[in-house]
C-alpha positions in Angstrom: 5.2 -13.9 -4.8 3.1 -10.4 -6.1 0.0 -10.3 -5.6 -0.2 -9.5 -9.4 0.4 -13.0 -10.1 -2.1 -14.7 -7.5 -4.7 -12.4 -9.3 -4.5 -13.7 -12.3 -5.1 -16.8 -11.3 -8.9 -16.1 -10.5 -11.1 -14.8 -13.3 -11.8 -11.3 -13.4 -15.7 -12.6 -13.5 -15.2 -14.4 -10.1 -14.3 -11.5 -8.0 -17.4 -11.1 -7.1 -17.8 -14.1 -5.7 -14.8 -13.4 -3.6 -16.3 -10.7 -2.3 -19.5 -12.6 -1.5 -18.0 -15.2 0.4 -16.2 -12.2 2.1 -19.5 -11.5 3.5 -21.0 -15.0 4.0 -17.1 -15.5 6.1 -18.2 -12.1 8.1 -22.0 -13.4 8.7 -20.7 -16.5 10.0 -18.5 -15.4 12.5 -21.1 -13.2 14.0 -23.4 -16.1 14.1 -22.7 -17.9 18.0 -24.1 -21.3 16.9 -21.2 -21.6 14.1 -17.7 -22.9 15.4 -14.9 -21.2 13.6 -13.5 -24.0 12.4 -16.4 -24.6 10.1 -16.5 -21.0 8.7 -13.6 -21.9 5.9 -15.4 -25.3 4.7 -18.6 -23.5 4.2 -17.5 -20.5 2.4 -15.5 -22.7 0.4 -18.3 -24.9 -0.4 -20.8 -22.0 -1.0 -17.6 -20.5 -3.1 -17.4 -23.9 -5.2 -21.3 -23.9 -5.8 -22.2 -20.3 -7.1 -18.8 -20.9 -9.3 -20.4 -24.6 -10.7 -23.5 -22.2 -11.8 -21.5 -19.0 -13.3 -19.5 -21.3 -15.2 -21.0 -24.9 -15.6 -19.9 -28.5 -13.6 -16.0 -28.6 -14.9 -12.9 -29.4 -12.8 -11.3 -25.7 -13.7 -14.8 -24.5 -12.4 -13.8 -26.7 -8.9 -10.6 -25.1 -8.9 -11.8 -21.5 -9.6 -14.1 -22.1 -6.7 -11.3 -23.8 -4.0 -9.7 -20.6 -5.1 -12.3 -17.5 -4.5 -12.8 -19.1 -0.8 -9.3 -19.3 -0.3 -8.7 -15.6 -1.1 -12.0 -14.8 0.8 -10.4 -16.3 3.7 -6.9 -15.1 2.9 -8.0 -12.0 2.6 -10.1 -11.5 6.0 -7.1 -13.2 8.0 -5.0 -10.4 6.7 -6.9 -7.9 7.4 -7.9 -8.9 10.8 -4.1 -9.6 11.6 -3.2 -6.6 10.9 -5.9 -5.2 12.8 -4.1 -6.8 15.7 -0.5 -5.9 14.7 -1.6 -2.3 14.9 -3.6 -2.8 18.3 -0.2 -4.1 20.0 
């Protein structure tokens, strides 16, 4: 799958909210008192609430949310793995 494709799932508005919850990801992980298990849940959550408020309480806004965490995430995972595939 392109990453064309995937894109164009997530409106062009939203990408700023990935990149916030880019940050909020990198905040948490520096913070000792957060397991890092609970880092996706909360930037998914924090992703789902500043979408509700950009674009109103609507299931495609829920979606558009699950989706800007998930390439916040996606998107730090890669980086950081490749971080490590270059280290090795």
């Amino acid at each position: 799958m392109e990453w064309n494709i995937v894109s164009e799932f997530i409106k062009p508005e939203l990408l700023m909210v990935v990149a916030a919850c880019w940050i909020i990801g990198y905040i948490l992980k520096q913070t000792p008192r957060v397991p890092n298990w609970t880092i996706i849940y909360a930037v998914t959550l924090v992703s789902i609430i500043i979408v509700f408020f950009m674009l109103g309480f609507t299931v495609e806004s829920f979606l558009q949310g699950i989706l800007c965490g998930a390439v916040a995430v996606y998107g730090n995972q890669l980086v950081q793995q490749t971080k490590r595939g270059i280290d090795e």
